[in-house]
Each structure stands twice: as C-alpha cells, then as structure tokens.
N, C-alpha and C positions, 0 to 999 in steps of 0.2 A: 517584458514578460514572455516567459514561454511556456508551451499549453501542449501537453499531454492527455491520452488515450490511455483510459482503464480499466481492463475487461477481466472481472472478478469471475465471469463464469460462474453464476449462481445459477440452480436447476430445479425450481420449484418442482415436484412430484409429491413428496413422500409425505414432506409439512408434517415431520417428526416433532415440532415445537407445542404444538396440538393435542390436545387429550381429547377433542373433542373435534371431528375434521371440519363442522358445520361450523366452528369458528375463524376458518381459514378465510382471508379477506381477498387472497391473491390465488384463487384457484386455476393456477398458469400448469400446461404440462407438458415438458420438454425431454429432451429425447440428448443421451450423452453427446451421441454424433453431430445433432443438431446444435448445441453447445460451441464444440470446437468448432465447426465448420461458417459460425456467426463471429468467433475471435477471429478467425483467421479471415476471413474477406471482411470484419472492421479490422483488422491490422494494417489492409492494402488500402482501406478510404483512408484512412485517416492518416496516410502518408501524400496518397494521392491530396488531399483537400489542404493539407499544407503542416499540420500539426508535426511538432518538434520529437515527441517520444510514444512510445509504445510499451505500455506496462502491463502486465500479469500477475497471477495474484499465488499464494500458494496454502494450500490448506488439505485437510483429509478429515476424510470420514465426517461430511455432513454435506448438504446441500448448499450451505456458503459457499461455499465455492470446490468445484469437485477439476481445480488443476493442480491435482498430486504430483504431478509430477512435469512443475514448472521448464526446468530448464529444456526438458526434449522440446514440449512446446516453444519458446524461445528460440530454439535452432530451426522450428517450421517458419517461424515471424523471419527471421534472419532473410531464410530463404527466397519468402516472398516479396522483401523491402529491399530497398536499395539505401536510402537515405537516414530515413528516422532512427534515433537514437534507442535502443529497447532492453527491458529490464525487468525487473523480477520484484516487485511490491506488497510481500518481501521473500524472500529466504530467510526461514525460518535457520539461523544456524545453527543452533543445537544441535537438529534433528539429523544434520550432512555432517560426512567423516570431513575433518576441512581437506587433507589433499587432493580428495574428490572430488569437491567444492571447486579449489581451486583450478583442478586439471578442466571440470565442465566449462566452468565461465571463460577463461583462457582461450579454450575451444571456444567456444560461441564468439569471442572477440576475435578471433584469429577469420572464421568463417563467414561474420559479418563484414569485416573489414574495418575493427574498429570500434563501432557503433555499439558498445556493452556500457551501459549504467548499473552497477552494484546498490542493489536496496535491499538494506541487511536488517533483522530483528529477530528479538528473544521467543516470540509468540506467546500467547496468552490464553489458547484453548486446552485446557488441564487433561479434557480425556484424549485428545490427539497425543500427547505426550504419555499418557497413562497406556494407551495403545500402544505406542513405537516403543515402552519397556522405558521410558528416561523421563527422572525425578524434575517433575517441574520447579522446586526450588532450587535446583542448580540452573536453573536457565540462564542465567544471567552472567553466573561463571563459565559457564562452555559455551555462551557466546564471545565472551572476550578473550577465550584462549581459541575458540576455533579463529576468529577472524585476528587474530595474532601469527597462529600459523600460515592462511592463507595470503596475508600479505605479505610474510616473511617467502613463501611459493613464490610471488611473482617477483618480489627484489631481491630475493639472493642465488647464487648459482648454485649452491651448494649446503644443504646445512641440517640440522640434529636437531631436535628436539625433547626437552624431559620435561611432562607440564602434570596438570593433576590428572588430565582426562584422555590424554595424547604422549604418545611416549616412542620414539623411532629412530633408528640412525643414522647417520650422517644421509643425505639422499638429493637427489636432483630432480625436481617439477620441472616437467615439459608438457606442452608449449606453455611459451609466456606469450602474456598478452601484447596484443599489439599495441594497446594503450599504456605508455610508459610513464612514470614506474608502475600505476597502476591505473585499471577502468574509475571514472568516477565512482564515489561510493556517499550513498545518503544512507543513514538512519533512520528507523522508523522510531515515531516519539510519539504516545500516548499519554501517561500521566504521572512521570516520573521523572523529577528535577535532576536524579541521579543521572536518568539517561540521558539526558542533556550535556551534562560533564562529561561522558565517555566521549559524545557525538563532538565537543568544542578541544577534548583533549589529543584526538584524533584529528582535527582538523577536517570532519567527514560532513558533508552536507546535512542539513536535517529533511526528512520526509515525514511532513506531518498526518497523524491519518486518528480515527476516534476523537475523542474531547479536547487535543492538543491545537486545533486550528483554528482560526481566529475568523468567523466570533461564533463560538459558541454558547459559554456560558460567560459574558463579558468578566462576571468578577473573578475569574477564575483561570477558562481555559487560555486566554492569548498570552498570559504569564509566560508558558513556557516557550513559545515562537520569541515574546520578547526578553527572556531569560537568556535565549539561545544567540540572539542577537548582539545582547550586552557584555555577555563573557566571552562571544569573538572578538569583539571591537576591543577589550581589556585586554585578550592576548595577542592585540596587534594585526587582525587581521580586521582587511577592507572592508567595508560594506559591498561594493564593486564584485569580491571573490568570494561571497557568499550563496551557496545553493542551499534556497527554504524553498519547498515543494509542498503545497497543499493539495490535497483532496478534496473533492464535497462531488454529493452525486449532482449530476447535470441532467439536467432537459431541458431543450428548447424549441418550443412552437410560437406562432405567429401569434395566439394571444396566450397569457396567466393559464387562464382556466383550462384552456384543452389541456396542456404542460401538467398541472397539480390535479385535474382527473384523470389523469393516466399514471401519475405516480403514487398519489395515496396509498390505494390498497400495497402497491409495491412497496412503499417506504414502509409501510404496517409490518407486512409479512418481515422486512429485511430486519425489522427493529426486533418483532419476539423472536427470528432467529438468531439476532446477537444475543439479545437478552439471556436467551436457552443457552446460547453457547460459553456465556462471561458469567454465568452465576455461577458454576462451582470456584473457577480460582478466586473469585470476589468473595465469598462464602471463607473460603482456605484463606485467605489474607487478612479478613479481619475479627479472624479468631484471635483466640492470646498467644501470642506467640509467632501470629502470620506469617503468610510468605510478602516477603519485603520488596515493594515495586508495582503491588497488583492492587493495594488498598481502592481507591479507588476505576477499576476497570470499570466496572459495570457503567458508572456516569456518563451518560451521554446523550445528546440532547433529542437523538431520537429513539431514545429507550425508556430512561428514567422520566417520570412525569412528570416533574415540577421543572427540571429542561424543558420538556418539550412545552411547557405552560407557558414559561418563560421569554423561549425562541419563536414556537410555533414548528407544526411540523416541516419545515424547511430550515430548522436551524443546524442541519447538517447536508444545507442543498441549497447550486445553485438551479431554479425551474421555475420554465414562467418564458415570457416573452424576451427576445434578445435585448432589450432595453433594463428588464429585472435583472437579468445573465449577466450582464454587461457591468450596472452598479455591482452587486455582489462580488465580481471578479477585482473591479476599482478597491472595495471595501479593502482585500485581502492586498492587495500591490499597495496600500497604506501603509500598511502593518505588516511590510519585512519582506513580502512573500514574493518569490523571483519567477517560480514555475508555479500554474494551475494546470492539474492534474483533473481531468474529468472521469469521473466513475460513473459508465456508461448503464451497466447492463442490470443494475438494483432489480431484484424480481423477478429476473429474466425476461428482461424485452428481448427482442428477440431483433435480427440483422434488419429487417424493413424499419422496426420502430427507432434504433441505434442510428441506423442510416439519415433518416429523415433529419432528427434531433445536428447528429454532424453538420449536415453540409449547409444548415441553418447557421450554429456556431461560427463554420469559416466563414461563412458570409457576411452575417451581420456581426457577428463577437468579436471574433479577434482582429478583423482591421483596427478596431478602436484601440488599441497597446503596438499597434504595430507601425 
C-alpha cells in the first residue's frame, strides 16, 4: 500500500452554501495566504514523515477549494520536496489548452526530477465551466481529445493535429518529460461505468474520489473499483500493474471521539458545500434529455441522506483512533486499492490540526502495510 497527502485547500469564510449564516456549522475563518502557506509546509511533513505522494486539488470560483491555479502551486511543492511523488487530483482537462497542459506538466517533471503523477478529470461543477465560457456537455469529448493531444506532446517529436476542438500544424512540444514515454497518469472516477472504459482502454490508473470508492454505498459504489479491476485483468493486464488510488478524508487522534468532534461540523459544512456545488449538473442530467455521465453526481454518502443513514457520517472518512484508521485503510487494500490517498484539510483545519493528525498516521498507521 502506498499513502498519499491531499490538500484540497478549502477556505471556509464566505459559507455561500447558506441562506441563512446562523445555519453554518463550521464557522472557520481563514485568510488565502494562510491557505497556501499550510499546503506548502504540509507538503514538506509529509514527505519528511515518510508518505509516498503529494496531491492538490483544482477548482475555481468557490471555497471548495480556491487552488485555481494548480500547476504553479505544484512547481512550489516541487521546489520544497526532494522525494515524494506529486500531482494534481485533478486537472480539470477541459478547462487547459492541451499543448499548455502539456508543456506545464513536462515542466514540472523536468524540475522535479521526475516525480510528476498526472490525475486527469472531466469536472462536474457546471458554473465553473458556465464561468470559463465552455459547454459542460462536451466535457467529456474535450477531455479525451485534450488528453489525446497531450500524450501525443510527450511521444511524438513532431506532429499535426485536426480534432473537433483543437486544430494546428504540424509542431514540436518541448520539453518532454523526464518520465518516459510518459508521467504516470490516473483517472478520476466518480459515477460513470463509461469512465471506467476510457481509464481500462488507456491503460491509465484509476483515482477514485466521490461515490466511486469502496465502501460507500456497498450496493452500488465498490462496483466500479471492481468493474475497473475486472476489465484490466480481461485485457490482460496484472493485478501487480495496477494503480487504484482512493481517497476518503482522514483524521487521526489517540481516541474516536476527539477525531469525529473535530471533524463533524467540518464534514457538515464540506457536505452542503458539495451539495451546492453538484446540484445544478445533477439537476441538468436528469432532465429528459440529460447530460450523459452526471445522472447520478450528487450521491454521496456524505451528502445525500439515506447514504449518510446508511454509512454513518464517516462513510466517506477514515477518523477516529489509529486502530479505526488503520481497519478502514485494511477494508480498502481488500478491495483493489493500491494507493490511500488522505484528504487532509475537510473544512479547513488548518497546519497545527493537519500536522498533529500526520505524524499520528506515520506512526501508528502505516507501519501496519509496510
């Protein structure tokens, strides 16, 4: 098992999700600079304390997470790591011209030495795309011509382009990555068996993140983890060369209870700001006629209530004592999963709270897989 660092850089303030502010559960108040400057010294623990990757998040225009503008951040992580492996969960591709895409990452791998993990996805926040001026029902089509192109960037020396949304002539991307033919690349998979087929026809790792990781809703979401698993092993590939990467938020203190009163109102707040954020394309997909991929977005076990009934509010969390940490991570290394991915900062804890919960983790947590 390898275990990853996940700093979504949420910044509770504004609690836009709210009609009413006296309903805010998580009244946290943080400051942008205060933001980066807790990613970037947890980037350096969590290399220093043994952890394998270092991930970021990418989003706009909400307090989900306000790192607009992932990859420059990435070249700060670069900067400060020597070792850990670090990535972007996800790049929205749509939203990136791909040769720019490609020329950023390339860069980052070049200046890292290496160390670039590609976590690539269509996104699902309909006013982020409504804002950037692009049709969230092509999402899906200009992610697989952008990440067509940009792989085509790092293996070919030379080459042309005529597609629906990209169109240019014969041309040379520089640099290439130092990682040949190309940086790892995982997928982000939420609720779409489709998206599963692209990430197995690719041969691309899956990075599970929302309802798709196991166990959420048992009758339902570990499907596609073991969908994803089933159609590798049918087109011949190992179990062994398999990257399944799950998420779930983490906290861990010496007993349950400190752990889950300190995260509830966080988990609360993180849940009605997905909720706010996933109801219009949820809305938009299952009209007549929807947009295909999104039907079910909104389900998730700490959103929708009869998940959350279901699971319990930790059914998209591992938090509690490293002994809870600990089964929970076991649960997920049952069922497929190679990389646990911690998602550190739910709410916005802030570096002292992120801090404490880590050096617990490498202590007590992961010796037990190691």
């Amino acid at each position: 098992m390898k275990f990853g660092a996940f700093f979504v850089g949420q910044r509770p303030q504004l609690h836009e999700q709210y009609s009413d502010q006296k309903d805010n559960p998580n009244p946290v108040t943080r400051t942008d600079v205060e933001v980066y400057q807790d990613i970037l010294k947890g980037a350096e623990l969590a290399e220093y304390l043994g952890f394998d990757s270092v991930w970021i998040a990418e989003h706009a225009f909400s307090e989900h997470s306000i790192i607009s503008s992932p990859h420059s951040l990435l070249a700060a992580i670069a900067a400060r790591t020597k070792r850990v492996q670090i990535g972007v969960a996800c790049t929205i591709v749509p939203w990136h011209a791909p040769l720019r895409l490609a020329q950023d990452l390339a860069t980052i791998d070049v200046i890292s030495g290496g160390r670039v993990v590609v976590g690539i996805g269509r996104g699902y926040q309909k006013r982020e795309f409504d804002i950037y001026g692009i049709d969230i029902a092509e999402s899906r089509d200009r992610f697989i011509e952008g990440m067509d192109i940009t792989v085509k960037a790092w293996t070919e020396d030379r080459f042309s382009y005529n597609g629906q949304f990209f169109q240019f002539p014969e041309v040379m991307v520089i640099p290439k990555p130092v990682q040949q033919p190309t940086p790892p690349i995982l997928m982000a998979v939420t609720h779409s068996p489709e998206s599963v087929e692209i990430a197995v026809s690719n041969r691309w790792g899956l990075f599970t993140v929302g309802s798709s990781f196991f166990p959420a809703s048992p009758d339902s979401d570990q499907n596609l983890i073991s969908l994803y698993h089933r159609r590798m092993v049918e087109e011949g590939v190992a179990p062994d060369d398999m990257e399944i990467a799950a998420v779930r938020n983490v906290y861990v203190s010496p007993t349950d209870k400190e752990a889950i009163d300190l995260l509830t109102p966080r988990l609360q707040w993180a849940g009605d700001m997905g909720e706010f954020l996933r109801r219009p394309v949820s809305e938009l997909a299952n009209a007549p006629g929807g947009l295909r991929g999104y039907e079910n977005y909104i389900r998730d076990p700490f959103i929708e209530q009869d998940l959350v009934a279901e699971r319990g509010i930790e059914g998209m969390a591992a938090i509690g004592s490293p002994e809870k940490v600990t089964a929970a991570i076991k649960e997920l290394e049952d069922n497929h999963v190679t990389n646990f991915v911690s998602y550190l900062d739910a709410g916005g804890l802030d570096f002292d709270q992120v801090s404490r919960s880590l050096k617990l983790f490498a202590e007590k947590v992961m010796p037990n897989f190691r």
